[in-house]
C-alpha positions in Angstrom: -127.2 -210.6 15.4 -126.3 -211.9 19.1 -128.6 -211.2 22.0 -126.5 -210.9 25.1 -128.3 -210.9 28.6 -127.7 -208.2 31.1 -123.5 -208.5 31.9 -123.5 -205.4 34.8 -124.6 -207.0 37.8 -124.2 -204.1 40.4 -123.5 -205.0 44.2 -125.1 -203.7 47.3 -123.3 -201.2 49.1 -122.0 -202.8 52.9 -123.9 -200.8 55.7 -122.6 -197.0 56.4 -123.6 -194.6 58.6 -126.4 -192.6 57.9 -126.0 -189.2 55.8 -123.1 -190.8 54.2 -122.3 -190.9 50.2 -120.8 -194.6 50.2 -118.6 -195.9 47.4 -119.0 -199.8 46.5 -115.5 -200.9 45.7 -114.4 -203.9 43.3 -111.5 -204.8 44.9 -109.0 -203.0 42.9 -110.0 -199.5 44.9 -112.0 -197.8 42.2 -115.7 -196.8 43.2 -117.7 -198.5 40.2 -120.8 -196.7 41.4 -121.9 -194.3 44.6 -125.3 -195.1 46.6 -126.6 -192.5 48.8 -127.8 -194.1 52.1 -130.6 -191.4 54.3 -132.7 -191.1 57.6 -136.0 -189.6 57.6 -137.4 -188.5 61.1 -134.8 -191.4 62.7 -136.0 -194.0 60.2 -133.3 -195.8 57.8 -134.2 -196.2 53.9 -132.2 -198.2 51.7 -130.1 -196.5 49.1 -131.6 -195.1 46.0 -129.7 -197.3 43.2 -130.9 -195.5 40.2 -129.8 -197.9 37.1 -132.1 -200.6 39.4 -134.7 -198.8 39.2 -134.6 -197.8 35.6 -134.1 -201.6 34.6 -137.0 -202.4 36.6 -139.3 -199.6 35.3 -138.4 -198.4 32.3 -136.2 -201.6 30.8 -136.2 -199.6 27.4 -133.3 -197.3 29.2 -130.9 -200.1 29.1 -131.5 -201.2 25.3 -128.4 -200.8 23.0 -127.6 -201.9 19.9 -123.9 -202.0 18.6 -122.3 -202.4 15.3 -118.8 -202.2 14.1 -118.6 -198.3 14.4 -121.9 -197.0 16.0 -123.5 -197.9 19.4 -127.2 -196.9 19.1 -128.8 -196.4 22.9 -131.9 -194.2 24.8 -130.0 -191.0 25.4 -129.7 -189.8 28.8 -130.6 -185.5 29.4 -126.6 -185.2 29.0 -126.7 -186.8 25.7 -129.6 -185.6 24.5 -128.4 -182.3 25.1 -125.3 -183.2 23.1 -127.6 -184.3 19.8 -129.5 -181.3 20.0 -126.5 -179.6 19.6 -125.6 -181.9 16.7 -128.6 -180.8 15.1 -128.4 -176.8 16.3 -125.0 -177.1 14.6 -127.3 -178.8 11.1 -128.7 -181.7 9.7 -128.8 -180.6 5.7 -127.6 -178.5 3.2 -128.7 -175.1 2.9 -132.3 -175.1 0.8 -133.0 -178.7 1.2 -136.1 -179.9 3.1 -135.7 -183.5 4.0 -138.9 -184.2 6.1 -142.3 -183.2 5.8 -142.5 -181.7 8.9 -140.0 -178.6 8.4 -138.3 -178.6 12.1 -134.5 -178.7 10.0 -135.3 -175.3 8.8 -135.7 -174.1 12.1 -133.0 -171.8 13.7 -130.2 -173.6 15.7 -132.2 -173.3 19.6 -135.5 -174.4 18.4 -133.5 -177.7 16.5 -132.3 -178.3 19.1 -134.8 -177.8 21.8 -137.5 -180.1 18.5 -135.1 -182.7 19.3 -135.1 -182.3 23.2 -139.0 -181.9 23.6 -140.0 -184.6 20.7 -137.6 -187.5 22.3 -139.2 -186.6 25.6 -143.1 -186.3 24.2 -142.3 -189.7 22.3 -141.2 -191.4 25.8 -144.0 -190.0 27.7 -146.5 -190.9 25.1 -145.4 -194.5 24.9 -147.3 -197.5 24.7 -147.0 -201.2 23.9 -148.9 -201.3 21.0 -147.9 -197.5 19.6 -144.5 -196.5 20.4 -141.6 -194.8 18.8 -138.1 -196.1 19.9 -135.6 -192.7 19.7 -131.8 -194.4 20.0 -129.1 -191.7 19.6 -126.2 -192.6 17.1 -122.7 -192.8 18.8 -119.3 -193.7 17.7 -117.0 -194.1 20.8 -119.2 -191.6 22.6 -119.4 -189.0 20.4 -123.1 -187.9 19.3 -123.7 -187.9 15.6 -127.5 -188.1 15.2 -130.8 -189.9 16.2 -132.8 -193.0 14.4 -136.3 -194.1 15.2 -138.5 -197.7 15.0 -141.8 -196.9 15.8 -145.2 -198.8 15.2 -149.1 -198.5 15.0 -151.1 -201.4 16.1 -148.5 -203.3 16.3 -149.4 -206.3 18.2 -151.6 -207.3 15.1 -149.9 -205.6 12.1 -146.4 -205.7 12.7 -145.2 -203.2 10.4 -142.6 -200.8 11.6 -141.5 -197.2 10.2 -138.2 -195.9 10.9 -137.0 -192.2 10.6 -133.4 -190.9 11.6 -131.4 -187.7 11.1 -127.8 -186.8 11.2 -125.6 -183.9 11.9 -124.0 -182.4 8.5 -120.7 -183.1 8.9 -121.5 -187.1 9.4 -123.6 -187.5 6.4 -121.6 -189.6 3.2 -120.1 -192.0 5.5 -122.3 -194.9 5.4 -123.4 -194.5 8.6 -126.8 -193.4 7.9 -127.2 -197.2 6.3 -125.4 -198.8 9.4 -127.1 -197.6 11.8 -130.7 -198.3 9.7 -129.3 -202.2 9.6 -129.0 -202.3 12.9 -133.0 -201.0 13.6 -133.9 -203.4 11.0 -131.8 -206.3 12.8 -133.6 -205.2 15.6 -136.9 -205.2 14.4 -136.8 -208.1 12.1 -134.4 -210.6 14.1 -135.7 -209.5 17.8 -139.1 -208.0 17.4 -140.9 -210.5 15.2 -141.5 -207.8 12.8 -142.9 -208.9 9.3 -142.4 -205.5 7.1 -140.8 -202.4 7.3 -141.9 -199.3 5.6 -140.8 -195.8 4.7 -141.6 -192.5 3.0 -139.2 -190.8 1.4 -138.9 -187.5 -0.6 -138.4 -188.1 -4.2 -135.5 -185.9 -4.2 -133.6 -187.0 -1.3 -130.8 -188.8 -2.7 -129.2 -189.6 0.5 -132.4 -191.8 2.1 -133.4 -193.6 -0.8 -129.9 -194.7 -1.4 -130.0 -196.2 1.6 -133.4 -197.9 1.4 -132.1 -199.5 -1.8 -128.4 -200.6 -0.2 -130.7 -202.2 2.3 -133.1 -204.0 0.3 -136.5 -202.0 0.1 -138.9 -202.4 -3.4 -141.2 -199.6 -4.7 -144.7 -199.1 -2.6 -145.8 -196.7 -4.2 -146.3 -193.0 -3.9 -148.3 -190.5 -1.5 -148.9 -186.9 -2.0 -149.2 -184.5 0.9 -148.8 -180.2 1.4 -145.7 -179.0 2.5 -145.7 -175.1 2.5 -148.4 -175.0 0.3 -147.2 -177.3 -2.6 -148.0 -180.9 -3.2 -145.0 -182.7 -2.6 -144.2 -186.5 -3.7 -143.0 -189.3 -1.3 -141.9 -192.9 -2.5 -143.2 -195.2 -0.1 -140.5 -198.2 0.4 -141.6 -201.7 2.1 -139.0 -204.3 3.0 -140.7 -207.7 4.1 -139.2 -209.9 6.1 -138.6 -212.5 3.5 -136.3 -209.9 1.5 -134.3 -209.5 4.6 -131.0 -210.5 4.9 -130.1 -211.5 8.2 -127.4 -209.7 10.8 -123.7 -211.4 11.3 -122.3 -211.7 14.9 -120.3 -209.1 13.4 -122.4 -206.7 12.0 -125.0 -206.0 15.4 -124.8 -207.3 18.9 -128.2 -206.4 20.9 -128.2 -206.0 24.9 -130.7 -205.9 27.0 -134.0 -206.9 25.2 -135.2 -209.4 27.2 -136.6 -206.9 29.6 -137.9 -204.7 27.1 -139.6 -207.6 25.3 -143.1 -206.8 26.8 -142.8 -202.8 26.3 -143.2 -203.8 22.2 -146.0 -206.3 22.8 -142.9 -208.7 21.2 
């Protein structure tokens, strides 16, 4: 895995009138990014540069994680609005029930709008010793799906879960276990995690294929109601000691540095 450090350095815009949407230029005559520069009641405020701000206050916005196909990254509204059409458009075969909570067998709006309102709840609700890192999947911009790393009392247990989902039509492509490496790298190699867990449905071929590509032994089982019927879950644990370790190739991380403190890492 490589770590790189923040490589987009942006420039301050040169002074412009006021009321003006100002363009700072690289030289070449493109506009890399537009600053909007304001009076209030005769008084000048600087310009509002947004990504700034974001790094500053929410460091987790600038996090991405990139493998040979996929680019894993917060979503933006845009974005997210383009997964939750991913998953309006489905996630699994007709009569399967991958997840224990049933949202896949929603209709197509209220997918989509479980994937809007869940990423947003899980942001909101974040803190650095329970959190739940949503990244959507990419591959050269195009949306495919969503994977989570989250933790519980982290700071002392460090133990991570991880969850993701993907639209139909990517599923078979090895993807699903790509993008899972690249959490793990990220938990494992840049996190100081010790052990990763998961649940999985003893009928879903598709996750515990991947669990065992990457590694994970038998934890044993837990029961739990879903519908009204007991349902059976393997629980998976990979420990840190099992875990083989990310190439240069395989994942290059950007801009955890920042983010360190937001995982009590």
């Amino acid at each position: 895995m490589i770590l790189r450090p923040e490589v987009l350095k942006l420039r301050r815009p040169s002074g412009r009138p006021a009321n003006r949407l100002t363009a700072a230029r690289d030289g070449t005559g493109r506009s890399p990014r537009l600053a909007l520069t304001h009076t209030i009641r005769g008084r000048h405020l600087a310009p509002c540069h947004t990504g700034e701000i974001l790094n500053d206050y929410w460091p987790l916005a600038h996090l991405k994680l990139a493998t040979r196909r996929l680019e894993l990254r917060s979503p933006n509204d845009g974005e997210l609005s383009g997964l939750a059409q991913v998953a309006a458009n489905g996630v699994n075969e007709p009569g399967e029930q991958p997840f224990l909570t049933p949202w896949t067998n929603l209709a197509p709006h209220e997918r989509a709008l479980h994937v809007m309102q869940q990423h947003w709840s899980r942001r909101g609700a974040w803190c650095v010793d329970d959190w739940a890192l949503e990244l959507g999947v990419f591959s050269a911009g195009q949306p495919l799906g969503m994977v989570t790393l989250k933790a519980h009392n982290y700071s002392v247990l460090r133990e991570v879960k991880t969850e993701s989902w993907l639209g139909r039509e990517f599923h078979r492509q090895g993807i699903g276990t790509e993008a899972r490496r690249a959490l793990l790298g990220l938990a494992f190699e840049g996190l100081g995690a010790v052990t990763a867990l998961s649940e999985v449905f003893q009928n879903n071929a598709g996750s515990q294929g991947v669990s065992s590509k990457l590694g994970y032994r038998p934890d044993g089982i837990s029961r739990d109601v879903l519908a009204g019927r007991v349902v059976v879950s393997d629980r998976l644990r990979l420990d840190v000691s099992d875990w083989v370790r990310t190439s240069p190739v395989e994942l290059v991380v950007t801009g955890l540095a920042k983010a360190l403190p937001y995982f009590s890492a």
